[in-house]
C-alpha positions in Angstrom: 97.9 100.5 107.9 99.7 102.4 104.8 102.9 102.3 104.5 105.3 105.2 102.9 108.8 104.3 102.9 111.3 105.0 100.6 114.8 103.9 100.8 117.3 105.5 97.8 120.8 105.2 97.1 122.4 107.8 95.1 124.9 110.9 94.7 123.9 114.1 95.9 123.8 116.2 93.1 123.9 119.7 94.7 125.5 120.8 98.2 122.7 120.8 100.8 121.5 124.3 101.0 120.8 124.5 105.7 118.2 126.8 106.3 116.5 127.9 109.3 112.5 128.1 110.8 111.5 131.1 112.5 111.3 129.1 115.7 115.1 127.9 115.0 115.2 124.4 114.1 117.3 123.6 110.9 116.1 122.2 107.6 118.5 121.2 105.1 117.5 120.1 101.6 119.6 118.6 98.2 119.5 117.0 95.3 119.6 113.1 94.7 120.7 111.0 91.5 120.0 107.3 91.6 120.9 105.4 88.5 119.7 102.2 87.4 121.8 100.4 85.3 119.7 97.2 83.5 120.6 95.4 79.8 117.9 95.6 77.2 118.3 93.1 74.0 121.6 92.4 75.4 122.7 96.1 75.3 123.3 98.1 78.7 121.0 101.1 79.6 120.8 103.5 82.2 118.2 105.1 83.7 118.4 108.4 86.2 116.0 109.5 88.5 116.3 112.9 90.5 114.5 113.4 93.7 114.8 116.6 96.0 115.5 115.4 100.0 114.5 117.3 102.7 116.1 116.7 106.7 114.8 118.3 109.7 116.7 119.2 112.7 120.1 117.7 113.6 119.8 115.5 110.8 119.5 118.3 108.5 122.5 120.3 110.4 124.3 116.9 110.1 124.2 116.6 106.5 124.8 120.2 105.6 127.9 119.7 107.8 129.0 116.2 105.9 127.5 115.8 102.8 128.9 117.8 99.4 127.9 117.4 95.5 128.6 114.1 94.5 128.8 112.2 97.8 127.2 108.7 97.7 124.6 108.5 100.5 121.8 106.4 101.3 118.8 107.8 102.5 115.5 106.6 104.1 112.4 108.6 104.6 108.7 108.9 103.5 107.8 110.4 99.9 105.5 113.7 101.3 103.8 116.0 98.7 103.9 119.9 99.2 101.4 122.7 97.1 101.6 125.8 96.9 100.3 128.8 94.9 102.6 130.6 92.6 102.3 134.9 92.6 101.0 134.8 89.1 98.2 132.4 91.2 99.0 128.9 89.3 98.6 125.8 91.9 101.8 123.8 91.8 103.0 121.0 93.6 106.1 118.5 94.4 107.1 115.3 96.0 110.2 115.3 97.7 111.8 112.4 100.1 111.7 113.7 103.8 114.4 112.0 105.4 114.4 110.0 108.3 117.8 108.7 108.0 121.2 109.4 105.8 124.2 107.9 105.4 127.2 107.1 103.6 127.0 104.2 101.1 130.2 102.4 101.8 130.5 100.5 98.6 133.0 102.8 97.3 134.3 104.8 100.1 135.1 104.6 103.8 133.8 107.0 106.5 134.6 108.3 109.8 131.8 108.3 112.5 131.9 111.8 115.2 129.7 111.2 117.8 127.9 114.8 118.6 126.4 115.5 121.8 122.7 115.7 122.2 121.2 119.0 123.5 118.1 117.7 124.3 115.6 119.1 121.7 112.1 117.8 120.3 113.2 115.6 117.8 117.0 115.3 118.5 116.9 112.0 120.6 116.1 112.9 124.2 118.1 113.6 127.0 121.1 111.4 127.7 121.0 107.9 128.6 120.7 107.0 132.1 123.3 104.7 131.9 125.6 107.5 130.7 128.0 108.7 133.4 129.9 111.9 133.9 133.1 110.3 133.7 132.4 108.4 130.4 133.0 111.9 128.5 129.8 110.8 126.1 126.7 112.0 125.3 124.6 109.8 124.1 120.9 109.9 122.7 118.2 108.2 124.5 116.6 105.3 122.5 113.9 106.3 120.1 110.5 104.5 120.2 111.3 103.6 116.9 114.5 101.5 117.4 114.4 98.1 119.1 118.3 99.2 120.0 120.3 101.9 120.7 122.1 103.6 117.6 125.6 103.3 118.5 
């Protein structure tokens, strides 16, 4: 089985631009730096790599929400190529990170976590957890397939 995973740590290097599909869901895409800092003949260089990150759904509406130019997120997703055609009919093409997970590097800064309540959706977690009651005043996501734990 191949593998494609990706995991980047970086500042974002423009604010995430939310747009939306014709059938509604929200896609939010940005712009990555990750430097690499390494000595060469006892002299320190640095490297820069830019990579453009796409997030579907909630966690696209979540990071167009939280993240501006220069935060310091990690992110972990799949490297996915896209072609196209341009109107003067040249064939281009891109890879760009799609993002499976984001989050703040807490190396240099400290963050405060806001639940959001679920709706429900393909691809935004289910519908609440049985173990959730009306009184608790939460919403949580059901476990993904993916997890071997619930996220919070």
């Amino acid at each position: 089985m191949a593998d494609n995973t990706v995991t980047l740590v970086g500042n974002v290097t423009r604010d995430p631009e939310l747009r939306y599909t014709t059938g509604g869901r929200g896609v939010a895409s940005f712009g990555l730096a990750v430097n690499r800092r390494y000595q060469s003949n006892g002299e320190w260089q640095e490297q820069t790599s830019f990579f453009d990150i796409v997030a579907w759904g909630t966690l696209g509406e979540n990071a167009a929400g939280s993240l501006n130019k220069g935060t310091r997120v990690v992110v972990v997703g799949r490297l996915e190529q896209r072609s196209w055609d341009t109107q003067e009919g040249e064939k281009r093409s891109k890879i760009e990170v799609v993002a499976d997970e984001i989050g703040p590097s807490l190396r240099w800064a400290k963050a405060e976590v806001e639940k959001i309540a679920r709706t429900g959706g393909a691809g935004d977690g289910g519908a609440p957890h049985p173990a959730d009651s009306a009184s608790s005043g939460m919403n949580r996501p059901a476990p993904s397939q993916s997890y071997d734990e619930e996220p919070f």
